[in-house]
C-alpha positions in Angstrom: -9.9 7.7 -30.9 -11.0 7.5 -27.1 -10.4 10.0 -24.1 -7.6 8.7 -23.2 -6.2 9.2 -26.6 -7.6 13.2 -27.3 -6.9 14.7 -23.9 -3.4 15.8 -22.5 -2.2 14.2 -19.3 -2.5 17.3 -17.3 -5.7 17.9 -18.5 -7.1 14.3 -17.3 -5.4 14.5 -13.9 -7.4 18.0 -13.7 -10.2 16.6 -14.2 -9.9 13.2 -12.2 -8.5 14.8 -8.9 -12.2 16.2 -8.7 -14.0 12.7 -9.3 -15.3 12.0 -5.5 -13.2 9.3 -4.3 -15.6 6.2 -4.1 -15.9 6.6 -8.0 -12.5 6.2 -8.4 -12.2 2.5 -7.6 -14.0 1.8 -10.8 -12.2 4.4 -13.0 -8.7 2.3 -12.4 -10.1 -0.4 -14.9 -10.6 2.0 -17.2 -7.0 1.7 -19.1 -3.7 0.9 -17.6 -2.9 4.8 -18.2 -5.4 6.1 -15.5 -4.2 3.4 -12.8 -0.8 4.4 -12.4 -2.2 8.0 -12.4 -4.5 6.9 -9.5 -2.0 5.2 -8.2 0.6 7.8 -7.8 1.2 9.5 -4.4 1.5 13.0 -5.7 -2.1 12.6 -8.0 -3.5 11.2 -4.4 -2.2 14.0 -2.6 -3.7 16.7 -5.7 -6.9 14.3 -5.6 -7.4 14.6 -1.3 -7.1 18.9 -1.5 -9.1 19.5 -4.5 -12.2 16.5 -4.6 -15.4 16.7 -2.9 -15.1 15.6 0.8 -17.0 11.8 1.6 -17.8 11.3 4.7 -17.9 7.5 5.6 -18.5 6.4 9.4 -16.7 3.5 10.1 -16.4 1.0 13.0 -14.2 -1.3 14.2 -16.1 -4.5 15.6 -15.3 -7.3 18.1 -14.5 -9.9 15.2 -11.6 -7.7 13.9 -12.9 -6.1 10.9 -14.3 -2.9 9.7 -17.9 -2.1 8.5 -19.4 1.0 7.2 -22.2 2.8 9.6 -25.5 4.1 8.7 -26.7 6.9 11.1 -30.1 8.7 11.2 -30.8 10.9 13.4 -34.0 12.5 12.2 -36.2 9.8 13.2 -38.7 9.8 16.3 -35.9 7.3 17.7 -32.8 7.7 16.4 -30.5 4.6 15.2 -27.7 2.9 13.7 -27.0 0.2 11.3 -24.1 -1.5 10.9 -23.2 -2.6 7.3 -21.8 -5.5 5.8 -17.5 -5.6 6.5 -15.4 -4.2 3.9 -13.0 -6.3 2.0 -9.4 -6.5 2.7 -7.9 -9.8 1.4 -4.7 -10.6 3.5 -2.3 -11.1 0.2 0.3 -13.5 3.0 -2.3 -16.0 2.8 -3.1 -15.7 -1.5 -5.8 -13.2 -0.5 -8.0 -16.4 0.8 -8.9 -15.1 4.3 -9.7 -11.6 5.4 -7.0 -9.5 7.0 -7.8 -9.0 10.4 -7.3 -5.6 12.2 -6.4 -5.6 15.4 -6.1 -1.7 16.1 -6.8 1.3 13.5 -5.9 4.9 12.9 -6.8 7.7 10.4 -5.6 10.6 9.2 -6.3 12.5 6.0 -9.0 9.8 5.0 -6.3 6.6 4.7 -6.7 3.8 7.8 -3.5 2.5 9.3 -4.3 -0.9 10.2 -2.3 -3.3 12.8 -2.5 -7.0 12.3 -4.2 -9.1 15.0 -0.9 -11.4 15.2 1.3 -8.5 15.1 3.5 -8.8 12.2 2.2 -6.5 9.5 0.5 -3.7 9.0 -1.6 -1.6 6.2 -2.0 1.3 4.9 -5.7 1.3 3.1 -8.1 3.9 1.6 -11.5 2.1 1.8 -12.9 4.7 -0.4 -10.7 3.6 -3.4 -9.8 0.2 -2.3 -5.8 1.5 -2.6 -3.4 -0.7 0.0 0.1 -0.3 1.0 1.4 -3.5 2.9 4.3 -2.7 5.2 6.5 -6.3 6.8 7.3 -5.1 10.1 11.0 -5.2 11.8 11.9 -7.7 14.3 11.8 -4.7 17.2 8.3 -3.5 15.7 6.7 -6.6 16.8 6.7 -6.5 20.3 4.1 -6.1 21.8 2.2 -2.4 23.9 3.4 -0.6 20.3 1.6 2.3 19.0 1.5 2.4 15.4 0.0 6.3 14.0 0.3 7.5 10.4 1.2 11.2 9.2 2.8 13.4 6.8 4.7 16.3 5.8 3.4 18.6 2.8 5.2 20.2 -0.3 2.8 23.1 -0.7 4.3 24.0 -4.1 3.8 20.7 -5.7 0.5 19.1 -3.8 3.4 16.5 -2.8 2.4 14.7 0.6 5.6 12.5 2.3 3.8 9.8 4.4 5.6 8.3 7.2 4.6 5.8 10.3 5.9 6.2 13.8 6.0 3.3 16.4 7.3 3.2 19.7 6.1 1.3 22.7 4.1 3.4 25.5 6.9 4.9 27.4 8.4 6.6 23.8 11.3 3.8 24.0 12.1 1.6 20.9 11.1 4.2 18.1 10.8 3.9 14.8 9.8 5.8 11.8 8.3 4.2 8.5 9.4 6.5 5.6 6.7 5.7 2.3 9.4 7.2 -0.2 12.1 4.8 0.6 10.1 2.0 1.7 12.1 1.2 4.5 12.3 1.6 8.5 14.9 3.9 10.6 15.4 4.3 14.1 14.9 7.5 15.8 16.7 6.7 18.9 19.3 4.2 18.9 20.1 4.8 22.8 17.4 3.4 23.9 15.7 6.6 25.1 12.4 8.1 25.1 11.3 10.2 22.2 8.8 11.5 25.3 11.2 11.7 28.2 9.5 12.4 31.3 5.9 11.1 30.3 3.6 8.7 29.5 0.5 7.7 27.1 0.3 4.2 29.1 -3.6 5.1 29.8 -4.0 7.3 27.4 -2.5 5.8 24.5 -6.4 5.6 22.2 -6.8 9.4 22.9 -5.5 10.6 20.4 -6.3 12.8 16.9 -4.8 13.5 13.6 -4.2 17.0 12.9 -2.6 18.2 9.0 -0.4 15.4 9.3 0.5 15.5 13.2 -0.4 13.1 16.1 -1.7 14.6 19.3 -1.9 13.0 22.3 -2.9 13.0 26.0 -0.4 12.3 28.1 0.1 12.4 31.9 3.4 13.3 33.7 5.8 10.4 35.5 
């Protein structure tokens, strides 16, 4: 008899949701059992409030790609080394070339990732190696789009509802990307702005992700 076998389910999701996170790429091949456990979005949202917090410092370089950082400052000089890229296979060309990221944003530890060419996005924990690929509407495509990921929060059930907001830098043409239904919905079908009166034109990469909310800095028209 293994684990798997001799333990209850709740009892191994009690258990896993406090394995840190860059253990639990490896667990997933452990039995087909454990990765759709890891693989569902309520265990991830149990596994993100209840495991040790990883702290991984990431950067964004000039050949569209993402490395880890190594920084020390207790040296007599301090310094930083940049690590080799992390893997993310593009799966719209058989996973031969690497996907290349043209902007990112984080909140809650997942990267939201825009395609250099503009026509798909992903939703990635580099931690666990978990993606989401999301095919972008014809109106998401245009170009001077912001693309920011956040949630809403069952506090009863650990449940997390994940959704992506576009729109272009005067709030016009917005859209929302709900996870649960796997589909896009538009917010304003007049053709307003979902910020009337203001703009993030020159302000648009000063932002931060707050318990599932986008702040911004915007100036006034």
């Amino acid at each position: 008899m293994t684990i798997q076998q001799f333990l209850p389910n709740d009892l191994v999701e009690e258990i896993l949701c406090r394995v840190p996170a860059t253990s639990l790429k490896r667990l997933r091949y452990t039995c087909k059992r454990w990765n759709r456990l890891l693989n569902n979005t309520r265990f991830i949202s149990k596994h993100s409030d209840k495991a040790a917090k990883q702290f991984l410092v990431l950067m964004l370089t000039d050949n569209y790609v993402i490395c880890p950082m190594s920084i020390n400052l207790h040296g007599v000089v301090p310094s930083v080394e940049l690590k080799n890229m992390l893997r993310l296979l593009d799966p719209y060309y058989n996973n031969l070339y690497q996907f290349e990221i043209a902007e990112v944003f984080h909140c809650d530890g997942l990267l939201l990732g825009t395609g250099r060419y503009g026509s798909t996005i992903v939703d990635w924990n580099p931690c666990t190696g978990q993606t989401r690929w999301i095919e972008l509407r014809n109106v998401c495509k245009k170009k001077s789009r912001r693309f920011v990921l956040g949630y809403s929060q069952d506090n009863k059930s650990y449940s997390k509802s994940y959704k992506i907001l576009t729109f272009k830098d005067d709030g016009e043409d917005s859209e929302i990307y709900e996870f649960n239904s796997d589909s896009w919905r538009s917010i304003l079908d007049d053709g307003t702005s979902i910020i009337p009166g203001w703009s993030i034109f020159e302000c648009s990469d000063h932002n931060v992700s707050l318990k599932g909310n986008t702040y911004w800095v915007a100036y006034e028209k």
